[in-house]
Structures are given as structure tokens and as C-alpha cells.
N, CA, C and O of each residue as an XYZ file, in Angstrom:
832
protein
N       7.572     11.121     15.563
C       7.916      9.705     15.546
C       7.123      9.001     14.443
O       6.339      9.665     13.765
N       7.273      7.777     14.242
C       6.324      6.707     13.280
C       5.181      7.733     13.953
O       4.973      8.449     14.932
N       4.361      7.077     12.184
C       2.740      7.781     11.897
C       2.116      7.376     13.767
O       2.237      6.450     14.568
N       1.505      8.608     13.714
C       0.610      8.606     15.102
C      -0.624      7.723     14.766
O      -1.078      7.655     13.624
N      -1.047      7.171     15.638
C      -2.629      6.109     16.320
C      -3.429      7.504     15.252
O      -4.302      7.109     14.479
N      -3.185      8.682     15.250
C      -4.760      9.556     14.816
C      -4.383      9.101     13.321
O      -5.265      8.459     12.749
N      -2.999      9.382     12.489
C      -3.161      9.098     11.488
C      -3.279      8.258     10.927
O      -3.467      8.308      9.712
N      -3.195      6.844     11.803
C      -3.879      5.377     11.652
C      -4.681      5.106     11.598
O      -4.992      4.201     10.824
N      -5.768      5.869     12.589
C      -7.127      5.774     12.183
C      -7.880      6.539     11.411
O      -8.964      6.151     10.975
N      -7.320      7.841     11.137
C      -7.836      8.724     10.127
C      -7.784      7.618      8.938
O      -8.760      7.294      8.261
N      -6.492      7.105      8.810
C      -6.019      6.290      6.969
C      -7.004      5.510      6.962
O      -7.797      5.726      6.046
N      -7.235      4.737      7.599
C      -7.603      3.207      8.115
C      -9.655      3.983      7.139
O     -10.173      3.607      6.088
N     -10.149      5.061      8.155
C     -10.920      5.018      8.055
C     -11.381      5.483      6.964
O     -12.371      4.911      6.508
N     -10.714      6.858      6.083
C     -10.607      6.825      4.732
C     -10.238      5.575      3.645
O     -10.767      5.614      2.534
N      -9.441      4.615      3.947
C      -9.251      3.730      3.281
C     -10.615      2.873      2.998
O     -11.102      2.781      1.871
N     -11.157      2.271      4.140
C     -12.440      2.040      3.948
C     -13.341      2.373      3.358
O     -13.932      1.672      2.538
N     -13.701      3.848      3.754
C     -14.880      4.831      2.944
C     -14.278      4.616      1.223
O     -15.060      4.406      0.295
N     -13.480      4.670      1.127
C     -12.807      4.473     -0.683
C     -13.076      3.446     -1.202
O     -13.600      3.391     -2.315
N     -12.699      2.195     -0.339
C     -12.786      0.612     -1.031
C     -14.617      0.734     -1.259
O     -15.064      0.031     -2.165
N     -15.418      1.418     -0.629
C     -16.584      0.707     -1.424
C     -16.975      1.420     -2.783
O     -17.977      1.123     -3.434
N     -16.221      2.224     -3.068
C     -16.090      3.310     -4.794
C     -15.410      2.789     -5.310
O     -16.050      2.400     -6.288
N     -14.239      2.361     -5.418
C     -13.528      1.650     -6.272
C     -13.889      0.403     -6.694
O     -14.482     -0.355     -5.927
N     -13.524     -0.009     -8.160
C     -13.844     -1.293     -8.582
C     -12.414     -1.551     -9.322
O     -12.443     -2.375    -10.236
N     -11.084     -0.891     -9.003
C      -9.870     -0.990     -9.965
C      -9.469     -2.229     -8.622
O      -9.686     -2.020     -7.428
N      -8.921     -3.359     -9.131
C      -8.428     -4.538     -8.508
C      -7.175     -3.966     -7.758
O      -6.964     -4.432     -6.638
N      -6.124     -2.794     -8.352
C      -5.075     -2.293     -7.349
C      -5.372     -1.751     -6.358
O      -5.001     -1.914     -5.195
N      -6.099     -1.048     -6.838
C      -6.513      0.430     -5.642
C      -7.226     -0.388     -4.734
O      -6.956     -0.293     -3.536
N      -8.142     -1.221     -5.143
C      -8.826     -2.144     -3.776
C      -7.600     -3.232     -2.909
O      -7.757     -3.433     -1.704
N      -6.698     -3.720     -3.482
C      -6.063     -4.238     -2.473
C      -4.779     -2.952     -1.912
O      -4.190     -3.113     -0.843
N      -4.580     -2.066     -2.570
C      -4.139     -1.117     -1.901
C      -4.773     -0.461     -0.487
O      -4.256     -0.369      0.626
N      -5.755     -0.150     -0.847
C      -7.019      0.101      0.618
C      -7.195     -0.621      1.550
O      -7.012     -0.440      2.753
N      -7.673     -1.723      0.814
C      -7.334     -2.711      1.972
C      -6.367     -2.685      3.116
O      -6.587     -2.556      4.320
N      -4.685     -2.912      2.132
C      -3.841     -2.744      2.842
C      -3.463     -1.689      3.780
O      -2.581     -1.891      4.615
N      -4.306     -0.168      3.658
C      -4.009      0.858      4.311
C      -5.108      0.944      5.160
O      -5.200      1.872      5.964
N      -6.253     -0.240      5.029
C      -6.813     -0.022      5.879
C      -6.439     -0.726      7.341
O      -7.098     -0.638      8.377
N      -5.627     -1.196      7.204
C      -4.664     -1.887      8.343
C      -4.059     -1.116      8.806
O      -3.337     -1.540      9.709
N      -3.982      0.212      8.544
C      -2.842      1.423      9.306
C      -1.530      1.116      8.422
O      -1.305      0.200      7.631
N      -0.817      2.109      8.800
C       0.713      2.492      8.206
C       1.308      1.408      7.587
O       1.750      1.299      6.443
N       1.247      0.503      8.642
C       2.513     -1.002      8.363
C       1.861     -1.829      7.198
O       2.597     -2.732      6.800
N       0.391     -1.708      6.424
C      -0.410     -2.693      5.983
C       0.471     -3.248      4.831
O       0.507     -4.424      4.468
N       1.287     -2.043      4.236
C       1.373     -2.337      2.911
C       2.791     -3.604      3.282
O       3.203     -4.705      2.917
N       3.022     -2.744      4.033
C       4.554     -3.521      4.403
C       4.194     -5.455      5.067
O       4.988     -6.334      4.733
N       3.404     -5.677      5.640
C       2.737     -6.525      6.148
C       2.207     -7.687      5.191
O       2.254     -8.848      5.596
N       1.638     -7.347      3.761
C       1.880     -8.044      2.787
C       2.665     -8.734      2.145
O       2.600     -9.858      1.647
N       3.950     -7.419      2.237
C       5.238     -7.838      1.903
C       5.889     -8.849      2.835
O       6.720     -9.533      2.237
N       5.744     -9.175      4.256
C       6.027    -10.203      4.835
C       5.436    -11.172      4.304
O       5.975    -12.108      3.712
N       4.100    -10.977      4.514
C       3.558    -12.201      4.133
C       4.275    -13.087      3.114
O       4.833    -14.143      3.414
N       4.228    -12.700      2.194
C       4.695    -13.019      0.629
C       6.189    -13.356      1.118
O       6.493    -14.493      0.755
N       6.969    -12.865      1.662
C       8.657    -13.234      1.947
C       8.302    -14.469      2.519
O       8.084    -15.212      1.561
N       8.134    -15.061      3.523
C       7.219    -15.687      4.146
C       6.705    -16.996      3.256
O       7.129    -18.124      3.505
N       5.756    -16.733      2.199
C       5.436    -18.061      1.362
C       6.395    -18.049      0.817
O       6.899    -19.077      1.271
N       7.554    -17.403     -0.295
C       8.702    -17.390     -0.397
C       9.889    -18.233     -0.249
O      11.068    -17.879     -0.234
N       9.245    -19.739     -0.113
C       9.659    -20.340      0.484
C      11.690    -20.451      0.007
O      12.620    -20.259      0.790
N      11.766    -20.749     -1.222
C      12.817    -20.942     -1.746
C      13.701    -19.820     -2.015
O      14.656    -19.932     -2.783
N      13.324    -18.402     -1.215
C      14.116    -17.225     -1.151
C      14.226    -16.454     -3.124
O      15.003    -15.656     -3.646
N      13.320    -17.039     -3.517
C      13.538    -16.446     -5.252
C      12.949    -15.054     -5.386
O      12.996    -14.610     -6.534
N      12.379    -14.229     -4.422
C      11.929    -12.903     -4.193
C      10.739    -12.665     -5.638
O      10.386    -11.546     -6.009
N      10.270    -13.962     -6.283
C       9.338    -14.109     -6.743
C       8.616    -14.841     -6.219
O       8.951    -15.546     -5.268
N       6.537    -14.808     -7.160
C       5.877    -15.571     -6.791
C       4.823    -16.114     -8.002
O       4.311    -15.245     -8.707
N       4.505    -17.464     -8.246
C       3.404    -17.653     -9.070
C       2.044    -17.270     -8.884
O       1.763    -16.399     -8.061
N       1.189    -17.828     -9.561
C      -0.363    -17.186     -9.017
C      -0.536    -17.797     -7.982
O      -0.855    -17.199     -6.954
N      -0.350    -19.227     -8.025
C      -0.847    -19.741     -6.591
C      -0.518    -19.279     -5.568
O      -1.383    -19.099     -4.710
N       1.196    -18.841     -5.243
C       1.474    -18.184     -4.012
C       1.312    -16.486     -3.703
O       1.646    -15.823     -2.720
N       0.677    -16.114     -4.933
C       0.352    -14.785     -5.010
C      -0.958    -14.633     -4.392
O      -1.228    -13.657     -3.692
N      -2.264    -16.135     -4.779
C      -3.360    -16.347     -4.056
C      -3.006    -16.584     -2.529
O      -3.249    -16.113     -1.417
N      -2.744    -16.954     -2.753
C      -2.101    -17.562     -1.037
C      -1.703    -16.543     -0.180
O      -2.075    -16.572      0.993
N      -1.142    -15.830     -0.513
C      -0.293    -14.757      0.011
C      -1.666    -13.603      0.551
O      -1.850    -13.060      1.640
N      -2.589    -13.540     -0.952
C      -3.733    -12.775     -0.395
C      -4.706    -13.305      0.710
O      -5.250    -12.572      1.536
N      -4.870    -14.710      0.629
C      -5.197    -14.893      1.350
C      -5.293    -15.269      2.764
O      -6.243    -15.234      3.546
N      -3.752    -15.734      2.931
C      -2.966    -15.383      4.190
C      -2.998    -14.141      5.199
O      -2.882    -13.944      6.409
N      -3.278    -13.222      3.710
C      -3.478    -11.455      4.696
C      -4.558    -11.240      4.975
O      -4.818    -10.187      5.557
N      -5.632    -12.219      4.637
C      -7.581    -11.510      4.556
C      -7.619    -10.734      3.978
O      -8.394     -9.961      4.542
N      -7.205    -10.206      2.907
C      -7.406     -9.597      1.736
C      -8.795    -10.123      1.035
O      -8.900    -11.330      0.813
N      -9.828     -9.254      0.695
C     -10.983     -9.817     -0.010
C     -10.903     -9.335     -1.378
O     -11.400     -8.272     -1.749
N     -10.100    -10.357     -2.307
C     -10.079     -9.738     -3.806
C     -10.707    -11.698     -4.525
O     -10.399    -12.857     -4.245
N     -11.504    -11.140     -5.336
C     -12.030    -12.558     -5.817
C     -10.859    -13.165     -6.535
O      -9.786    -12.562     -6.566
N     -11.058    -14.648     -7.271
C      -9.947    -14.908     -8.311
C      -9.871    -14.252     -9.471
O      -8.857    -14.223    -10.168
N     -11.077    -13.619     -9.770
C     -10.741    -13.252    -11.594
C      -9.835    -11.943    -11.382
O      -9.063    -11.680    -12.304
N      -9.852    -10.871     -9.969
C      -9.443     -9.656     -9.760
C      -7.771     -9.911     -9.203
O      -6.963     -9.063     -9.582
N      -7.313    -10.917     -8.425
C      -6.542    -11.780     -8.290
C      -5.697    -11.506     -9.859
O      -4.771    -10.711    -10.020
N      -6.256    -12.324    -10.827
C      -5.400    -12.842    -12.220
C      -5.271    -11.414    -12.789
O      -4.134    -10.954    -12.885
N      -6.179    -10.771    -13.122
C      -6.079     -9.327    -13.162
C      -4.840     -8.418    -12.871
O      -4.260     -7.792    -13.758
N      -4.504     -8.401    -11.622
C      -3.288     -8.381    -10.477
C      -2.682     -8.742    -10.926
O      -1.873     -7.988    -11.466
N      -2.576     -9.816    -11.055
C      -1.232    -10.767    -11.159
C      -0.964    -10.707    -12.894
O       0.111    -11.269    -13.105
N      -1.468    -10.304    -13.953
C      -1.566     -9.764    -15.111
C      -1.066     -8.499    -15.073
O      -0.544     -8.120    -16.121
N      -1.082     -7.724    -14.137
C      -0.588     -6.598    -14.240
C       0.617     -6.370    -14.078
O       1.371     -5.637    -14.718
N       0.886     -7.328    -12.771
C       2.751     -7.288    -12.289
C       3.137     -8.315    -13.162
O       4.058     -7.597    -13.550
N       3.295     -9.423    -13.888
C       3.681    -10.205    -14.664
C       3.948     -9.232    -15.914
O       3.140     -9.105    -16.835
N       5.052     -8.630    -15.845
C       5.243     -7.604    -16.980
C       5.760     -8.315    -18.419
O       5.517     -7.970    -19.576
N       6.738     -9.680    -17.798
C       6.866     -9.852    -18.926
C       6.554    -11.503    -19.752
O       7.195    -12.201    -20.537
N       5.255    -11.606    -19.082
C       4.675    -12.951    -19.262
C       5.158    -14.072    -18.488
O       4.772    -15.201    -18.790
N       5.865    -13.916    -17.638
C       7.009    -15.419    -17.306
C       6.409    -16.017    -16.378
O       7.107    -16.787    -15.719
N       4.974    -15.889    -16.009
C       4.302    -16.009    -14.902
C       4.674    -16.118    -13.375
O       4.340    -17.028    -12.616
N       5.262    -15.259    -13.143
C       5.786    -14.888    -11.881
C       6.145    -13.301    -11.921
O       6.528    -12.505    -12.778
N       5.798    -13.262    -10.446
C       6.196    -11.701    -10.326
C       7.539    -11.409     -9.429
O       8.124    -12.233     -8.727
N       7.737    -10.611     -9.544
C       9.061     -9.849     -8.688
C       8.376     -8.401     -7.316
O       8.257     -7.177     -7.372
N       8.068     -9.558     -6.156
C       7.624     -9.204     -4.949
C       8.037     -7.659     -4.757
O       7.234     -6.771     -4.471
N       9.372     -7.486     -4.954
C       9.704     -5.819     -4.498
C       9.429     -5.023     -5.725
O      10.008     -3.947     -5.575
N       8.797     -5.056     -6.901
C       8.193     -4.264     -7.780
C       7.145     -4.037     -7.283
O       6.883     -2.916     -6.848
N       6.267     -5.084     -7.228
C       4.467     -5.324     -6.820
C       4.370     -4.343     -5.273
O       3.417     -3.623     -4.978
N       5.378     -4.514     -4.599
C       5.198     -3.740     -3.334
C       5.484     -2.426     -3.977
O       4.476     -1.720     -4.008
N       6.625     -1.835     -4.540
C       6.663     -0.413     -4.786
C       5.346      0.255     -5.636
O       5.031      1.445     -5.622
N       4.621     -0.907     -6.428
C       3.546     -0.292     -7.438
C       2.400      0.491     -6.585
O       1.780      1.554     -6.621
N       2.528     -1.017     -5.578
C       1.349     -0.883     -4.644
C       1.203      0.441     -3.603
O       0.240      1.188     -3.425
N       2.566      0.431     -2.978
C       2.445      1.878     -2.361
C       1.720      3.224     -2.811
O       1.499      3.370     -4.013
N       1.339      4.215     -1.910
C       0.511      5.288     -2.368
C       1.216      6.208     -3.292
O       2.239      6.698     -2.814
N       0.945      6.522     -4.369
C       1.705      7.168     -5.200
C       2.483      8.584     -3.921
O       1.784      9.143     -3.076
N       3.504      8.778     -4.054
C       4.436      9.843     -3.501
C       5.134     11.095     -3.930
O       5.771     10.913     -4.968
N       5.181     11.826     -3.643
C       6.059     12.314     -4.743
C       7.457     13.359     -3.703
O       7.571     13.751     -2.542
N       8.185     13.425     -4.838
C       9.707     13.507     -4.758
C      10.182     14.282     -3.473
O      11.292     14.040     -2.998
N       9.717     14.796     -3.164
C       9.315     15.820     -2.159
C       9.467     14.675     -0.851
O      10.350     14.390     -0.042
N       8.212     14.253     -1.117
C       7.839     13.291      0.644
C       8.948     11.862      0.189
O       8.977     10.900      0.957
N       9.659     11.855     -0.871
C      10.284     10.650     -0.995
C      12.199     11.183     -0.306
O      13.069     10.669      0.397
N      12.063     12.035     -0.814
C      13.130     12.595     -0.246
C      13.390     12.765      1.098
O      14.403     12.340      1.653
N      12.407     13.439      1.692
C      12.523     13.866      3.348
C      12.569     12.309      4.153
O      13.239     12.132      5.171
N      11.834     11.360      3.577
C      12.071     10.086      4.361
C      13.224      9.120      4.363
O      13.506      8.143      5.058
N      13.949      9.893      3.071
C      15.396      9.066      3.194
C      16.050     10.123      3.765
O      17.183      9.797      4.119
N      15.727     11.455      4.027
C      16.901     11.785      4.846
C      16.449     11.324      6.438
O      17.307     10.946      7.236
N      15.137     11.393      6.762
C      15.554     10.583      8.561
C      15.985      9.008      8.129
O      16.715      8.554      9.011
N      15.809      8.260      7.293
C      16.054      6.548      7.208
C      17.819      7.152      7.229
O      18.507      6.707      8.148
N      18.349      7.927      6.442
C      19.897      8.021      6.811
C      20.320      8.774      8.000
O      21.522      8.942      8.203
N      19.507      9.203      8.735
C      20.080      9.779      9.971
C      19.835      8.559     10.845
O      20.652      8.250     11.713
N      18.963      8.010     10.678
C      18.710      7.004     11.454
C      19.963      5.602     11.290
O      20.083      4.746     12.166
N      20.594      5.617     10.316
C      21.239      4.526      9.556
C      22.610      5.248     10.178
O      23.332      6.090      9.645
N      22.695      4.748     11.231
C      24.386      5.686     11.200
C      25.463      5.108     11.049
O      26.521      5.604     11.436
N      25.371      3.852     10.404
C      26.322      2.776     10.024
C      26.613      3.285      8.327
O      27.616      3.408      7.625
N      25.357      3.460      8.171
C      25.248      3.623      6.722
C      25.339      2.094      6.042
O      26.279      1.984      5.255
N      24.714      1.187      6.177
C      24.838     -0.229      5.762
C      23.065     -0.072      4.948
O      22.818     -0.777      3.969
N      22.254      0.666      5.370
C      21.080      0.477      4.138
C      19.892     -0.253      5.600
O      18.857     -0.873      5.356
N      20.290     -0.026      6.680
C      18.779     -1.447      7.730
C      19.607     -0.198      8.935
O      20.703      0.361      8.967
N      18.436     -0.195      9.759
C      18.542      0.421     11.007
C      17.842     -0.790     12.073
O      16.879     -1.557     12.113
N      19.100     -0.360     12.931
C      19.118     -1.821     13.818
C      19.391     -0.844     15.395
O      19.915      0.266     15.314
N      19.005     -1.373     16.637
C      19.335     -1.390     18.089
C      20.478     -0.171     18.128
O      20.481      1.006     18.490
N      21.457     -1.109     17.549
C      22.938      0.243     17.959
C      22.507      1.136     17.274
O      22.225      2.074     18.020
N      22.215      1.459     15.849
C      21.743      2.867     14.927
C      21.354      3.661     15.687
O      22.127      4.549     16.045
N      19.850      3.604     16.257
C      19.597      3.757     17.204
C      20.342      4.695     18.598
O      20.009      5.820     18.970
N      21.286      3.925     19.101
C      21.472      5.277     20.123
C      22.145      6.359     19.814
O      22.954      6.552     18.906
N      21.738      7.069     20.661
C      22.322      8.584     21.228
C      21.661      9.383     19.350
O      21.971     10.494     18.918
N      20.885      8.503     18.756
C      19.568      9.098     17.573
C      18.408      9.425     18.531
O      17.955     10.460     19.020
N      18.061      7.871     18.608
C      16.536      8.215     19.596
C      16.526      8.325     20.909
O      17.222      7.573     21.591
N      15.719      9.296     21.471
C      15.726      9.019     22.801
C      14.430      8.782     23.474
O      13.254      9.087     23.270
N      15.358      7.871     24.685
C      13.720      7.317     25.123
C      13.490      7.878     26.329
O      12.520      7.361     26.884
N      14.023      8.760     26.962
C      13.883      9.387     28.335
C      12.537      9.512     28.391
O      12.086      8.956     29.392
N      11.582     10.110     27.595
C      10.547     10.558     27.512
C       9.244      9.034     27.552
O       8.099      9.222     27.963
N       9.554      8.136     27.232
C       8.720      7.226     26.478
C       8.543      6.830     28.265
O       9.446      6.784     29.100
N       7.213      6.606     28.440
C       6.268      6.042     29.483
C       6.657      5.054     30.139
O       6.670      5.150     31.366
N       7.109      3.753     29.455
C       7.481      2.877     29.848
C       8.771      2.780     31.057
O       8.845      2.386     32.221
N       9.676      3.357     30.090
C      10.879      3.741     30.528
C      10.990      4.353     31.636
O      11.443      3.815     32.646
N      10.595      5.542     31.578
C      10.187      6.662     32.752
C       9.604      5.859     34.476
O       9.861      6.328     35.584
N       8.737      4.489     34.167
C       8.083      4.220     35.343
C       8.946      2.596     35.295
O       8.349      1.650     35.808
N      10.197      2.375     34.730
C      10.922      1.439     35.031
C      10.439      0.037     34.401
O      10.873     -0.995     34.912
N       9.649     -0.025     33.422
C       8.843     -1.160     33.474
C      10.252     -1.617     32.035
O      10.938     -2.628     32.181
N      10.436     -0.679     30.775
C      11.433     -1.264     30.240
C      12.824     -0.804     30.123
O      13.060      0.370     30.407
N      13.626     -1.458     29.800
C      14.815     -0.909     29.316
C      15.176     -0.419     28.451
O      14.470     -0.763     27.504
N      16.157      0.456     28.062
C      16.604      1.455     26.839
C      16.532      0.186     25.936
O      15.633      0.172     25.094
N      17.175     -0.629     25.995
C      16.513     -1.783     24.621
C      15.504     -2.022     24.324
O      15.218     -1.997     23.127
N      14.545     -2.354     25.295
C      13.524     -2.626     25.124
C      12.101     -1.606     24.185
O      11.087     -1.836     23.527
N      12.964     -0.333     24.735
C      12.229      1.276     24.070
C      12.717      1.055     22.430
O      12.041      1.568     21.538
N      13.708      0.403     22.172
C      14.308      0.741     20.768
C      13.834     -0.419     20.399
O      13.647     -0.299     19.189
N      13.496     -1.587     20.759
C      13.240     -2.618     19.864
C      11.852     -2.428     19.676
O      11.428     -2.892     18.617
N      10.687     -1.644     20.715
C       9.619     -1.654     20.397
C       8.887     -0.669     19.419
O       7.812     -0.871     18.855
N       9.737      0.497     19.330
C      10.317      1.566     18.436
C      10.524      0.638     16.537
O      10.119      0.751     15.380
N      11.139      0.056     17.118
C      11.937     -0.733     15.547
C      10.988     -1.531     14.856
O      11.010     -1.920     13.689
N       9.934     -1.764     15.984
C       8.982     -3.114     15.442
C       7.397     -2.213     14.671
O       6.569     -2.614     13.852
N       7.531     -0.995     15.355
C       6.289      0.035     14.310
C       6.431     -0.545     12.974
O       5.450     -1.020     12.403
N       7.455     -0.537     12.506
C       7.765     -0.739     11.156
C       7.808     -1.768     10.684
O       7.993     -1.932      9.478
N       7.601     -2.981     11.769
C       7.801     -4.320     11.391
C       6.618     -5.057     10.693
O       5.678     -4.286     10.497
N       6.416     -6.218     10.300
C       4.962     -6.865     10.072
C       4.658     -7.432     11.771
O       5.573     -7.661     12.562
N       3.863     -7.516     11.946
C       3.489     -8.342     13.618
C       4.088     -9.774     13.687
O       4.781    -10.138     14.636
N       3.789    -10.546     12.651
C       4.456    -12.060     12.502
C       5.604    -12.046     12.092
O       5.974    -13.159     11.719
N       6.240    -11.364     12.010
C       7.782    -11.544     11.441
C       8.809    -10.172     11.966
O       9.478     -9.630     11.086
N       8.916     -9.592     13.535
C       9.947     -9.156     13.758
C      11.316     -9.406     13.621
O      11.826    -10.526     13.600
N      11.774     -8.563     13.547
C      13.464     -8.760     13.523
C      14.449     -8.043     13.466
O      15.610     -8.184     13.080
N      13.732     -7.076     13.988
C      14.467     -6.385     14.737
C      15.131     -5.082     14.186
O      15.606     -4.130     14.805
N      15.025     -5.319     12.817
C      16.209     -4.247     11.782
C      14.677     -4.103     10.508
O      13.760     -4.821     10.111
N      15.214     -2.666     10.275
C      14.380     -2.022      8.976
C      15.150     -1.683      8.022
O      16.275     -1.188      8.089
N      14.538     -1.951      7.135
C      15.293     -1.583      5.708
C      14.659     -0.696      4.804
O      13.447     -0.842      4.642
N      15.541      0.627      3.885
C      14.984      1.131      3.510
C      13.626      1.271      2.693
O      12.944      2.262      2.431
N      13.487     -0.002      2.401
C      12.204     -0.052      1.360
C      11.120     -0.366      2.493
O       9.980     -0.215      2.055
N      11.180     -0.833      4.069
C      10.499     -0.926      4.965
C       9.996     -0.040      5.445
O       8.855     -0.128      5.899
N      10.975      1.488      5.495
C      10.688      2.112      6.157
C       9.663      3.166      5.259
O       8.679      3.866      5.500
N      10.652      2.782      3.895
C       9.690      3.548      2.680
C       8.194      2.893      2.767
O       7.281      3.645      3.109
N       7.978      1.874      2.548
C       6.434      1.117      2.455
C       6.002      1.611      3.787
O       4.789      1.730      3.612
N       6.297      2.056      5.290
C       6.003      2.502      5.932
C       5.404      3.779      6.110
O       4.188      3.912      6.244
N       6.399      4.945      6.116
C       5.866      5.914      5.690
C       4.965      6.423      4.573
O       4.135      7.322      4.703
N       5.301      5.548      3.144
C       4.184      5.443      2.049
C       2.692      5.858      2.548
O       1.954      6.678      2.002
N       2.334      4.831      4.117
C       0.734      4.619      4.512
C       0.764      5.695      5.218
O      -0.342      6.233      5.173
N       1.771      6.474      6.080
C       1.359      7.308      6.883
C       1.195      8.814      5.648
O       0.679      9.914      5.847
N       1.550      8.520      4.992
C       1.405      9.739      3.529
C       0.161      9.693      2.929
O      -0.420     10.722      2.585
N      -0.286      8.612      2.777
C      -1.751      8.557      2.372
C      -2.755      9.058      3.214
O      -3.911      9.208      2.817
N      -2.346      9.355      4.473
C      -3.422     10.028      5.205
C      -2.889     11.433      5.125
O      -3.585     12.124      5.868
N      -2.218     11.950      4.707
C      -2.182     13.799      5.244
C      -1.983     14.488      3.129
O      -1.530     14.074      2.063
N      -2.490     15.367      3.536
C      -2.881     15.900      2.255
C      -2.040     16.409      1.512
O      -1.965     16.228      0.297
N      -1.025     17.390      2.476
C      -0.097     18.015      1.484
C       1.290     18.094      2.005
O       1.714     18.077      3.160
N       2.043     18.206      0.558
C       3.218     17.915      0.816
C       3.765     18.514      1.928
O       4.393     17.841      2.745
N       3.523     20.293      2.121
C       4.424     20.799      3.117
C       3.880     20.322      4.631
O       4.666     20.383      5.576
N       2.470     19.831      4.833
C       2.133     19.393      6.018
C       3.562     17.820      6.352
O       4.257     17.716      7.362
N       3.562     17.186      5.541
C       3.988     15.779      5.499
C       5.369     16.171      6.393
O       5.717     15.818      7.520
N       5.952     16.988      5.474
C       7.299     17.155      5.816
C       7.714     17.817      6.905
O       8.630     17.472      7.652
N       6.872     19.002      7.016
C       7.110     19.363      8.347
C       6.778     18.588      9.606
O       7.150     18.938     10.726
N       6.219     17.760      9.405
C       5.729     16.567     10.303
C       6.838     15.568     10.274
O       6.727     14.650     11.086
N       7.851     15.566      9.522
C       9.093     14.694      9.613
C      10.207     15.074      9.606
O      11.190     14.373      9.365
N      10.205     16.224      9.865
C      11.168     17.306     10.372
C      10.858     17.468     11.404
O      11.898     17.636     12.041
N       9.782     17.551     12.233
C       9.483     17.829     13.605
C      10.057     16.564     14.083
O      11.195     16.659     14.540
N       9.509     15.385     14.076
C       9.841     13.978     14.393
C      10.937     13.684     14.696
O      11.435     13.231     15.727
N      11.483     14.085     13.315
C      13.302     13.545     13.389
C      14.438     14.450     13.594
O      15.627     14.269     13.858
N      13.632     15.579     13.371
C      14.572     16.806     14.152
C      15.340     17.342     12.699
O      16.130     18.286     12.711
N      15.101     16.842     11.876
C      16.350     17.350     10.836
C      16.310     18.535     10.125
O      17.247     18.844      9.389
């Protein structure tokens, strides 16, 4: 299933031990973000949708500050402009939010990028690109899940809480989208070392 609690805290706690070696302004708000577990990177990316106010899937410095600091992100201003110098590719002073998130993710490679779009399309059985509630059945099953088993939730309730791993905490809704599920798995990749461990770990999961 989504990255396990061990590989959350394994990341979480490597992420940490790293941020105090690094002095590169990415890699430190990258850490950061993984030091939040799996969802961190993705969790930013709310954020930022979020200040976003006018839906332009860009942001200036100010709401790029904002945005960091909305998350408790500890990056000063000069490391900030730095940042924001880096994704500003082509001077216009604004960035393009779903670049800055793909940069930011843990580098991947083709291998672990592949195996996660094939469960995001098994999971997608609409094939519309977002896995939602209906996708979902007779994919996952919740017979097994604790809750369920001692009556406390309902088969919806197993899939929406299922759906929300992937979510930011302040902004459910219910449906994931591929670049969600990608920025998702991204963090649970940064904790395991090698490729054939990764995959067989998402082949076990998703059965495929």
C-alpha cells in the first residue's frame, strides 16, 4: 500500500540527519519537505495552489515567500531569491508551480518512474488521469483494513481514508492526480535504496 509509517520515519529521519550537511538552498528545502514523510513534497504543492489565489498555476517572490512560510519551511530570504532564481528560468519573475514541484522531487529514475504509473493506471480505471472513490472498487480491498473489520467504518469511508495518504492534510478532496501520486511516491523512493527493492515493493502492494 502507500509508503509504510517505517518508511516515513526512516525518510523523515534521514532527511534530517542530511539537512544539517547541506548548504545547497534546493536540497535543504527538499529535506525539509521529506522530512515531513512521503506527502511533504506534495503538501507544498497545496500550499502554493492554495496562495494561488487567481488560479495562474504561477507565483511571484512574495507568494513564493509566503508559501514557504505557510509550510514552516526554514530557508532565509537571500536562499529564498536563490530558489526563486533558479525556477524563474526565464526572468519573468514568476515561476510555474508544477515545474518547481517536479525539480523538487527526489531525483528518480525510469525504472521507479515507470512502475508507479503502472499502479496510478491500474488504479485509474476510468482512465481520466485522478483516481477517485469509484476507481477504487473491486481495485482495493478493504476487507482486511481494521476499521472495517470491527464495523467502525464503511467501504467509503476505507477508500476515502486510503485516497487522503496522498492528500495534503488542509486540502482533501478526495481524488489524486497523477503528478500527486508521482510527488507521493517520489518521498517514499527517497527512503529505499535500490531500484529492484522499490519495485518489488510496488508490485507486492499493487499486485501487478
Amino acid at each position: 500500500m502507500p509508503g509504510t509509517a517505517r518508511h516515513d520515519r526512516d525518510m523523515a529521519i534521514e532527511a534530517k540527519r542530511n539537512l544539517r550537511k547541506t548548504t545547497d538552498p534546493l536540497e535543504k528545502l527538499r529535506l525539509q519537505c521529506l522530512a515531513k514523510g512521503s506527502a511533504g513534497i506534495k503538501g507544498l504543492g497545496r500550499v502554493f495552489r492554495i496562495i494561488d489565489s487567481n488560479r495562474s498555476r504561477t507565483l511571484d517572490f512574495k507568494e513564493f515567500q509566503r508559501g514557504l512560510r505557510n509550510y514552516a519551511v526554514m530557508i532565509n530570504k537571500e536562499e529564498a531569491q536563490e530558489l526563486f532564481r533558479i525556477f524563474d528560468k526565464d526572468g519573468s519573475g514568476t515561476i510555474d508551480f508544477d515545474e518547481f514541484l517536479v525539480t523538487l522531487r527526489p531525483p528518480m529514475s525510469n525504472a521507479r518512474k515507470e512502475i508507479i504509473m503502472q499502479a496510478f493506471q491500474k488504479l485509474d480505471k476510468t482512465g481520466d488521469g485522478v483516481i477517485t472513490i469509484e476507481d477504487l472498487r473491486g481495485v482495493y480491498n478493504v476487507k482486511y483494513h481494521p476499521k472495517y473489520l470491527n464495523g467502525e467504518w464503511t467501504e467509503d469511508q476505507v477508500f476515502r481514508a486510503f485516497l487522503d495518504n496522498f492528500d495534503a492534510p488542509y486540502d482533501k478532496d478526495g481524488k489524486v492526480t497523477t503528478e500527486e501520486f508521482m510527488n507521493y511516491y517520489a518521498g517514499v523512493s527517497a527512503s529505499i535504496d535500490t531500484d529492484i527493492y522499490f519495485i518489488v515493493m510496488m508490485k507486492n502492494a499493487w499486485k501487478l
